[in-house]
C-alpha positions in Angstrom: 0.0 0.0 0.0 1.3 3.3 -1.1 1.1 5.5 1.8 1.9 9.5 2.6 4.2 11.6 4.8 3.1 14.9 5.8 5.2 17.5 7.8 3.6 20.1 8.8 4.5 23.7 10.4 7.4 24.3 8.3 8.2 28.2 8.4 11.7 28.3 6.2 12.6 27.5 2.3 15.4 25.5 3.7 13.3 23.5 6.0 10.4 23.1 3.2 13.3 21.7 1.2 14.7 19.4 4.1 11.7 17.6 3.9 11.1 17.5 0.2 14.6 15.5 0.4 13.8 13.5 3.4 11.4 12.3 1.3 7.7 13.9 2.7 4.9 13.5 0.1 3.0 16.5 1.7 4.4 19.9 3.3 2.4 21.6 5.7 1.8 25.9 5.9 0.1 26.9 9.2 -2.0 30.2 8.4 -3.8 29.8 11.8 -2.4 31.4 15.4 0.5 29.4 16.0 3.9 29.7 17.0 4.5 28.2 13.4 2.2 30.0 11.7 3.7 31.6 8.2 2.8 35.1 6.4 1.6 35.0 3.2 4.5 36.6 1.6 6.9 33.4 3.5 4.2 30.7 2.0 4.6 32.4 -1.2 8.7 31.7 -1.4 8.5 28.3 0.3 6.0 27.5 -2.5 7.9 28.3 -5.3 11.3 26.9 -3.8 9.3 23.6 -3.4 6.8 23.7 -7.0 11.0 24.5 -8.9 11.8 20.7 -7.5 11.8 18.4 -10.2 9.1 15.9 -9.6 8.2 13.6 -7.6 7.9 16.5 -5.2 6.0 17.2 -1.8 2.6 18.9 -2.8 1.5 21.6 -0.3 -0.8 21.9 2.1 -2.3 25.2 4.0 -3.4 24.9 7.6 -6.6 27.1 8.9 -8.6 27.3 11.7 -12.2 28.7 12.1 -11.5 31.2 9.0 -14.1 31.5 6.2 -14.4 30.5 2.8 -13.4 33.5 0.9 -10.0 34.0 3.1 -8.8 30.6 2.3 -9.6 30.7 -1.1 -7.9 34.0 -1.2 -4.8 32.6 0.7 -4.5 29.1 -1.7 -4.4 31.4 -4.9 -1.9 33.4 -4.0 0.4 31.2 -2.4 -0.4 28.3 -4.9 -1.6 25.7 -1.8 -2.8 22.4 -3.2 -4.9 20.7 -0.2 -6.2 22.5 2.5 -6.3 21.3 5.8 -9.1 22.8 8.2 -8.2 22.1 11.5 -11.2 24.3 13.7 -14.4 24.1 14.1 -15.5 24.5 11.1 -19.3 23.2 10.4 -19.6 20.2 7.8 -21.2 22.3 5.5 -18.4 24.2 5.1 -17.1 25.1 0.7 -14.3 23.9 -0.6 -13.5 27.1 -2.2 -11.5 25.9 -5.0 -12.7 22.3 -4.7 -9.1 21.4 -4.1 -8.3 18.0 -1.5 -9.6 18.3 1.8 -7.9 17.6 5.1 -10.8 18.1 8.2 -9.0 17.7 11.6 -11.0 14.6 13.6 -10.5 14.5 17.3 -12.7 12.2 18.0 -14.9 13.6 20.3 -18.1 12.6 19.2 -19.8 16.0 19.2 -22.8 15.9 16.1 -19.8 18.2 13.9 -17.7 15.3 13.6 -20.4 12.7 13.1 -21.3 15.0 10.3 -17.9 15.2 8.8 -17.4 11.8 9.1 -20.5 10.9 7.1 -19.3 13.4 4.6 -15.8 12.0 4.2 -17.4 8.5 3.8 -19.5 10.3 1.2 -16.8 11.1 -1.0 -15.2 7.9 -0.9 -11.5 6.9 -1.2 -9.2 8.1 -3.4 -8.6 7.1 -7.1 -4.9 6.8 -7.8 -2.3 8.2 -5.8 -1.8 11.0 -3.4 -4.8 12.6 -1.1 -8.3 11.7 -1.9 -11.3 14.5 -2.2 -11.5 14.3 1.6 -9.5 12.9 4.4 -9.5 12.8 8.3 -7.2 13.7 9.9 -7.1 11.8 13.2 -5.6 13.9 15.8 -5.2 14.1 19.9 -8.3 16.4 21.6 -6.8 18.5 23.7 -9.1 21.4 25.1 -8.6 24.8 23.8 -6.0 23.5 21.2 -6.2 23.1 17.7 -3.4 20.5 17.1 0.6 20.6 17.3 0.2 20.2 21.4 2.5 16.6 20.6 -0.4 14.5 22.8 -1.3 10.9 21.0 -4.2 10.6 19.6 -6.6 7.6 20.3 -5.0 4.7 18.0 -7.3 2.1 18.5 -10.2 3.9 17.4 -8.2 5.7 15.0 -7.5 2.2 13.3 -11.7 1.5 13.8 -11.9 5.0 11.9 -9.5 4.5 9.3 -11.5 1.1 8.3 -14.3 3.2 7.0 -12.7 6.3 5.6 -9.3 7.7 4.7 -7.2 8.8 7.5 -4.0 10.6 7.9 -3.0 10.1 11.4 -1.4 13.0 13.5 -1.1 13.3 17.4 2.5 12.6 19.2 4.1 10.8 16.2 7.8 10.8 16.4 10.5 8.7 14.5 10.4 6.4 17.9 7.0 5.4 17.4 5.5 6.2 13.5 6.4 2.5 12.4 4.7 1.0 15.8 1.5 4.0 15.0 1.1 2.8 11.1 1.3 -1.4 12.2 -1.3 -0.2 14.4 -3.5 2.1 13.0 -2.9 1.8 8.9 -3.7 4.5 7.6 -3.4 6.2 4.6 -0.1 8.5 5.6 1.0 9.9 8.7 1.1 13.6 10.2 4.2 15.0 12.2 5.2 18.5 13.6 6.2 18.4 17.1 7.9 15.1 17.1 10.1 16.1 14.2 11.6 19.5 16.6 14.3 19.9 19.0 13.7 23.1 21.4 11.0 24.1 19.5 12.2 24.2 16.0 12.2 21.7 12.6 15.1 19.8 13.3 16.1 17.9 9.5 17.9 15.2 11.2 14.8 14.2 12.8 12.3 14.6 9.6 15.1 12.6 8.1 15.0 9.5 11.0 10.7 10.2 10.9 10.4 9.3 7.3 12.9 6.5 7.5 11.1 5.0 10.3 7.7 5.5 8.9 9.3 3.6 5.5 9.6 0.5 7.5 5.8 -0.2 7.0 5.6 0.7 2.9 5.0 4.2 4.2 5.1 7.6 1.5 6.3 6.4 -1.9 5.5 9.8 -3.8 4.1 7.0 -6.5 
């Protein structure tokens, strides 16, 4: 099974590179409050550093939380995003302003929202060939007040119930010590790493580097 590596919160053309040559299939761009989060202008030059890479290359992903429609479609044509990743609380109605692949943050919580989500990931279906389908969960820790990159562990067991029914990219505490034992466990369709690829706060490449090589012991992130 082809499977896919994203890091996310990368805030530097040399760390967006790093990871292209660790090997990640998907680079994340946090637009939402965050310690990682990236201006426009910065997405705009780690964009182009990473679309000049001669293919296979990472495709890019842009992070939001609770912001509307109009703003992240805004946001994905200038900086040239190609998935977005909407990681609030954002109702299950909610456009897909440029009807590019969707990433809705699942913490498993139970609340009517998700339900909703859920049914409408199912809705879509998996994906036809390789890379992200039109919709994905992405499984992450709940943590109150927090939006993801807190480095908690999400729920694995139901994660793996979860990612039986619809296509999941699993996030929440992942780390090169523990992404091979996470994808035996869960098998999902890729994995999801910030905080356990940083060292005092910051992308370290080393670690992205060890994090795909241990998440290629179980078939993970081909780039097929």
């Amino acid at each position: 099974m082809s499977r896919l590596i994203k890091i996310c919160g990368l805030r530097t053309i040399d760390l967006a590179l790093a990871a292209a040559t660790a090997g990640a299939d998907l680079i994340g761009l946090v637009f939402a409050p965050s310690r990682r989060r990236v201006t426009v202008a910065e997405a705009q030059a780690i964009a182009a550093a990473v679309r000049a890479l001669p293919p296979p290359r990472p495709l890019i992903v842009g992070l939001f939380v609770n912001e509307t429609a109009d703003v992240i479609g805004q946001i994905a044509l200038a900086t040239g995003l190609e998935a977005i990743q909407l990681s609030g609380d954002e109702p299950a109605d909610f456009p897909n302003p440029l009807e590019l692949p969707l990433l809705k943050a699942i913490r498993m919580t139970g609340d009517a929202n998700e339900t909703a989500w859920l049914a409408r990931i199912a809705a879509a279906g998996p994906a036809t060939g390789p890379g992200l389908p039109a919709l994905t969960a992405l499984v992450d820790a709940h943590v109150a007040g927090a939006y993801g990159g807190t480095g908690q562990r999400a729920d694995w067991e139901r994660a793996a119930q979860l990612a039986r029914r619809v296509p999941v990219l699993l996030a929440g505490g992942l780390t090169p010590d523990n992404v091979a034992q996470a994808i035996a466990a869960v098998d999902p369709l890729g994995v999801d790493v910030s905080s356990g690829v940083e060292r005092d706060g910051q992308k370290d490449t080393g670690l992205m580097a060890a994090f795909v090589r241990a998440a290629r012991v179980q078939g993970v992130g081909s780039r097929e």
